[in-house]
Phi, psi and omega in degrees: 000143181234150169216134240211127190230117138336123147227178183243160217269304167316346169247321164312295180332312184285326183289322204226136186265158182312329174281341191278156149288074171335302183299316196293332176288301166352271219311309192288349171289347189263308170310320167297310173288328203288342206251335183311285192323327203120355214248351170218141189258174188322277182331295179295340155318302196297314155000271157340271171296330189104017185256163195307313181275172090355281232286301177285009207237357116325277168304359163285295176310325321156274202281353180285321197098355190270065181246127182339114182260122199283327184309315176275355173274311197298312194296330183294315187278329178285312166307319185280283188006312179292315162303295220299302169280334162323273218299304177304359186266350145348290203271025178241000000 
């Protein structure tokens, strides 16, 4: 899918310096909020951008600021865990 954004030429100019590549600065501002939100995994970034590793799709994510907050992975998992020994203690 392509998506085609209106800008005036003075702000595209402030956004992008003459060597950079606007659309890939989008894309990649948009993969970094979609992976903030929630709304993209680790994979569909490295997709998304192309990249080949883990590693570089890490270091991106990394220089963006858009890092996995582990705490609410932890907290999501202590819960299932938790439920997990409820509902087995039924059975013994």
């Amino acid at each position: 899918m392509n998506v085609a954004i209106e800008l005036p030429k003075e702000i595209a100019s402030s956004l992008a310096g003459p060597d950079e590549d606007l659309s890939r600065i989008a894309l990649e501002a948009l993969a970094a909020q979609g992976y903030r939100d929630g709304k993209l995994t680790h994979s569909e970034v490295q997709q998304l951008l192309g990249f080949n590793s883990r590693w570089g799709t890490d270091a991106f994510l990394k220089q963006a600021g858009a890092h996995l907050d582990y705490r609410q992975k932890q907290s999501s998992t202590l819960k299932f865990l938790s439920e997990a020994r409820r509902l087995c203690s039924g059975f013994h």
